[in-house]
N, C-alpha and C positions, 0 to 999 in steps of 0.2 A: 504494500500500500504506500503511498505517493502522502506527504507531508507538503498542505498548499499553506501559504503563509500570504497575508495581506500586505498588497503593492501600498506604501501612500504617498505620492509623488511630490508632497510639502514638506515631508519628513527632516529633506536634507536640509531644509532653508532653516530651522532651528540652530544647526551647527553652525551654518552659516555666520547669525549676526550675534553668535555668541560672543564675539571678542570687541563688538560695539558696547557704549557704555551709553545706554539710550535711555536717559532722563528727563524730565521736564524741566527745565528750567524755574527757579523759584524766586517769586520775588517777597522778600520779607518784608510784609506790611502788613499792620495790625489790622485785626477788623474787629470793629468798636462792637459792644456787646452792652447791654441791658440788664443789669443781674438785679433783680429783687424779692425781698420777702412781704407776704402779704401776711396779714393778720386780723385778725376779727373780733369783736366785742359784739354785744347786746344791741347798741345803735350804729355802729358804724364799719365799715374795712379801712386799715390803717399797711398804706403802703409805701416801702422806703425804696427806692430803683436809685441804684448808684451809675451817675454821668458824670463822671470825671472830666474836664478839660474843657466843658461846654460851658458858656455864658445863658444864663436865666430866659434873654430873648429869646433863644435860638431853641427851646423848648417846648412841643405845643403837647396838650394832654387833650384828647375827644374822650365824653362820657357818649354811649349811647345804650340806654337802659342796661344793661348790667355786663355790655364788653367797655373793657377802656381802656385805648390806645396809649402809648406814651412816643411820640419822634422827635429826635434832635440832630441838628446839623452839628455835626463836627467837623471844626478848622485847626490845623496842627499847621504850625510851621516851624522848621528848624534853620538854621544856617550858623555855621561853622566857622570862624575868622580864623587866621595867623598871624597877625599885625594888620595892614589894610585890604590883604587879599584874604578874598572867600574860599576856603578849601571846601566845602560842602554847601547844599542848599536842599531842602526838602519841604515839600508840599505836602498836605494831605487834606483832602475836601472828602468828604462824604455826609452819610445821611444811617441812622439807626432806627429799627421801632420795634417795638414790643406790645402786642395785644392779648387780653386775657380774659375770661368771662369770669363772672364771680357766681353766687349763687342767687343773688338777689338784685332787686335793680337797686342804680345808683339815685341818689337825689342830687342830680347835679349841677342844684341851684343856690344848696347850702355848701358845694362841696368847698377843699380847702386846699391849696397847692403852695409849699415852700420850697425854698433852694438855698442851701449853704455848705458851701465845703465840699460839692462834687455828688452831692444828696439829694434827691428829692422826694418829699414828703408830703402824699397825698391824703386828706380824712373825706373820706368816701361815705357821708350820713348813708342810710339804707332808707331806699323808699318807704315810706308808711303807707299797710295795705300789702307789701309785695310779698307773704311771708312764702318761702317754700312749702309748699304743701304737698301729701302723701294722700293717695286712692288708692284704695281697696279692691282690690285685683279680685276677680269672681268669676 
């Protein structure tokens, strides 16, 4: 009996580009991020989302019934001197956001938005009226 073994005619091209060192190229630049903790009491959600590096204006919060956005523009510039010549220069423009639902809607016409030190601290009153409620499966 005869031993058939399969032809695969791409096979060889693996050896081929083995000795290429075929990478992406990377460019190191940060991408800005939204980290926060929410938390909850009896009337309100209390939330701290940390924005480092961004100015107050450049902050906008949309409430809409109980998701609530938070975007900010971030502006980074760097530049490097050695006496009066520039050995470096760097830009960085962009744009961050973070949306989130909660469990109840927002009131947010009493709500409350601070900024200090790279913080910001939202008091989220809870609608009156909106309470989560459970039905009875049958």
């Amino acid at each position: 009996m005869t031993n058939l073994t399969r032809y695969d005619p791409f096979g060889d091209l693996d050896d081929m580009f083995k000795g290429f060192m075929l990478r992406p190229v990377r460019m190191e630049q940060r991408v800005p991020q939204i980290k926060m903790d929410v938390k909850e009491n009896d009337a309100a959600y209390v939330v701290r989302a940390d924005i480092p590096g961004v100015q107050k204006e450049d902050i906008n919060v949309d409430i809409d019934g109980n998701v609530v956005s938070i975007s900010a523009e971030v502006k980074e510039e760097k530049e490097e001197k050695e006496g009066e010549r520039v050995i470096r220069s760097e830009r960085y423009y962009g744009s961050m956001s973070r949306s989130f639902s909660l469990a109840q809607d927002v009131d947010e016409k009493t709500a409350n938005a601070k900024y200090a030190d790279g913080v910001l601290e939202l008091t989220l009153p809870k609608k009156p009226g909106s309470h989560p409620g459970k039905i009875a499966v049958q």
